[in-house]
N, C-alpha and C positions, 0 to 999 in steps of 0.2 A: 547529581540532583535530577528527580524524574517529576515528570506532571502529577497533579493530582486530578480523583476522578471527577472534581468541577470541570477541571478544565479538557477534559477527555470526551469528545463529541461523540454521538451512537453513531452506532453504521446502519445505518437505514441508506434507500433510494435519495442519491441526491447530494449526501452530505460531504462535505467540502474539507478534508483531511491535509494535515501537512505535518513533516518531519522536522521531528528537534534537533538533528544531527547534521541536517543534510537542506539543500535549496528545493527536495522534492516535495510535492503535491500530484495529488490524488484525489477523483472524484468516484462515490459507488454506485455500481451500474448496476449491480444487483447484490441484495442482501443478503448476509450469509444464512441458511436454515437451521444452523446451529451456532454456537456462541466461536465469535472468533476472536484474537488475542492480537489483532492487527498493529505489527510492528515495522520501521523502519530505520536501518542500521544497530537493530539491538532494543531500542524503546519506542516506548506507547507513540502510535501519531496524536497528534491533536486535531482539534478543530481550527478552519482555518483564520479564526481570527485572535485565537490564543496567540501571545507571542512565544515562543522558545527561548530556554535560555541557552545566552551564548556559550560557545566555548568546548563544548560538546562538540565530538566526531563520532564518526561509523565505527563500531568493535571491527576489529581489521578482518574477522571472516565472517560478517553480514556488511560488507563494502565493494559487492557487485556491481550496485547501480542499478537506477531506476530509469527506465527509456520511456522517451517522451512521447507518446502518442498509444505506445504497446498496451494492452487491456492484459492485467494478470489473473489468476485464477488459482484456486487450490489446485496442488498435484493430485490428492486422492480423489475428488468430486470436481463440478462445476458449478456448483450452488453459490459461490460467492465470486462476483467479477470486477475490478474496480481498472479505473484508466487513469493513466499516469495526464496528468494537464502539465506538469514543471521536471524536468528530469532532476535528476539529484544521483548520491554517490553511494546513498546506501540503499542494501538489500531489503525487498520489501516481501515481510514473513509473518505466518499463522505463528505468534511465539520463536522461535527461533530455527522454522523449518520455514525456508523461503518457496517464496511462491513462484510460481512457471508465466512464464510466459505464452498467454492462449493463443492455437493458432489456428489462423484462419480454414473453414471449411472449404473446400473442392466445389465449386459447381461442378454441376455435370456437360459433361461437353456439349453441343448442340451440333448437328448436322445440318 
């Protein structure tokens, strides 16, 4: 059983996302510039006041996990960035290409 698109929140700045699968949430920090398929362990996230239904797990190869603080990103681009607020067990992917893990810039040294 998967969400239907009532109950499937946009991805705009802001919005408040959580997995059917898994204990993870996710807030978007930036939105994507083209249409994105935003999944976690396999299905749609929802909105975070939808409930999930039970009983449901992570498809055993989008069951990575989601780190709690880490900001992920598409691999091809950087147009779409969101941040994990709840960790959870499954992999969080554009459709069923998971998404990277962004990493932090370099300052530049100071003298």
């Amino acid at each position: 059983m998967t969400e239907t698109d009532s109950t499937r929140a946009p991805i705009r700045t802001g919005a408040r996302l959580r997995s059917q699968v898994c204990t993870a949430e996710v807030i978007v920090v930036r939105p994507p510039a083209a249409a994105v398929d935003l999944t976690c362990g396999g299905l749609p996230m929802l909105g975070i006041d939808a409930e999930p239904p039970g009983g449901l797990a992570p498809e055993p190869d989008l069951a990575g996990g989601a780190l709690l603080g880490k900001r992920y990103t598409l691999a091809a681009d950087e147009t779409f960035e969101i941040l994990v607020t709840k960790a959870g067990t499954g992999t969080l992917a554009d459709g069923r290409e998971p998404l990277v893990v962004k990493e932090a810039k370099a300052l530049p040294a100071s003298d």
